[in-house]
N, C-alpha and C positions, 0 to 999 in steps of 0.2 A: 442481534444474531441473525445471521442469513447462513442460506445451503450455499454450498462452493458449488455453483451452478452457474455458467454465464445470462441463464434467461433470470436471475436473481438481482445481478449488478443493477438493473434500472428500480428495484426498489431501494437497492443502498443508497444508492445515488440520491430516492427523494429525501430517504432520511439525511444525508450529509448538508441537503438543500434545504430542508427544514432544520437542520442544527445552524446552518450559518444565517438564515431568516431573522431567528430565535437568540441567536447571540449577536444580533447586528454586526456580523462578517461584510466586509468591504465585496461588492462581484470578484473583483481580481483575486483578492483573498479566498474564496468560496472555487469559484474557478481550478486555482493552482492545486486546493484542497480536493478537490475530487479528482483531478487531474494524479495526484501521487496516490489514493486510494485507488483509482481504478486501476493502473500499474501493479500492484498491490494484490488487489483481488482477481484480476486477468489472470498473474501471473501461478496463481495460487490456481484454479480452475483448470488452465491449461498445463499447467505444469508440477503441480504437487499432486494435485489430482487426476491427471491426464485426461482433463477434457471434462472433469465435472463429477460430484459425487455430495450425496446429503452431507457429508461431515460439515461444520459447523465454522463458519469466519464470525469473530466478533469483532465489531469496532465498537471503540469507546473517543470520545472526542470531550475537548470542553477548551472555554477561552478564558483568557485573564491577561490584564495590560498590554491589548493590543498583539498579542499571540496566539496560537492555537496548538493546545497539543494534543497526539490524538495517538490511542494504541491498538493497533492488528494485532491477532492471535489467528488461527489456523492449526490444524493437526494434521498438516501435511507435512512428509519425510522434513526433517531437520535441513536447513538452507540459511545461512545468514547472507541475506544479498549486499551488505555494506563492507563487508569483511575484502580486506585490502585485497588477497588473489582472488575473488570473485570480479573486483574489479580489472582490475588488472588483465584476467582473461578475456573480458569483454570487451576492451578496451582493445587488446589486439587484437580479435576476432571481427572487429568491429567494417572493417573492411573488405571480408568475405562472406560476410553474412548477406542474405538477400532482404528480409526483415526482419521485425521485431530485437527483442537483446538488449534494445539502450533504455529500455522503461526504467530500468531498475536505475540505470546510471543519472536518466533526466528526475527521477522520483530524489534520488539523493542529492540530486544540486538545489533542488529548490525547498528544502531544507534547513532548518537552522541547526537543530541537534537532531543525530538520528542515532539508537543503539538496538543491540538486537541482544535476545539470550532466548532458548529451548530449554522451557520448563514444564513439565509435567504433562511431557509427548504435545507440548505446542510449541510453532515459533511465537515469538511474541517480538513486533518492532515499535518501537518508541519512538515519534517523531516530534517535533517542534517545528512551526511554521513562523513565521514574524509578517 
């Protein structure tokens, strides 16, 4: 568990770096994985939280046969970022926008399974890595 605070990310980070140590995670593998985690928790900080707030991100992760899957929770405002018009808006917006916006889009491409539900004032994403 970490505070949705951006000066927080670099302790997530060691722990994502000691989960992939610890499950002997390929670099590339480990890489990509914190790559859609930090997407994730950026987005969550600057955006559910606007800029940062003690409420609480949980990751949970673990590997088996050469996959990884790993689940975000947050109790920021309700957002399913996989949700087809979410996409879809991004996707057109995509070319007047001056930064950021496609984390969400590149977090879901490198992906194997991704699903999302808001349960008990959390989001909660489910992701699968290969």
């Amino acid at each position: 568990m970490f505070p949705s605070r951006l000066e927080h990310w670099k302790r997530a980070r060691g722990f994502i770096e000691s989960f992939c140590e610890g499950a002997t995670i390929p670099r590339q593998g480990c890489l990509k994985l914190c790559l859609v985690l930090e997407e994730l928790f950026l987005n969550t900080v600057k955006h559910g939280h606007r800029g940062g707030s003690d409420a609480p991100v949980w990751i949970r992760l673990s590997a088996s046969d050469g996959q990884v899957s790993l689940t975000y929770e947050d109790r920021s405002p309700p957002f399913n970022p996989f949700a087809r018009a979410t996409r879809e808006m991004l996707e057109a917006l995509a070319e007047t926008r001056r930064e950021g916006g496609l984390g969400v889009l590149l977090a879901h491409g490198l992906t194997s399974t991704a699903d999302y539900a808001y349960l008990y004032g959390r989001n909660r994403i489910r992701l699968t890595l290969a």
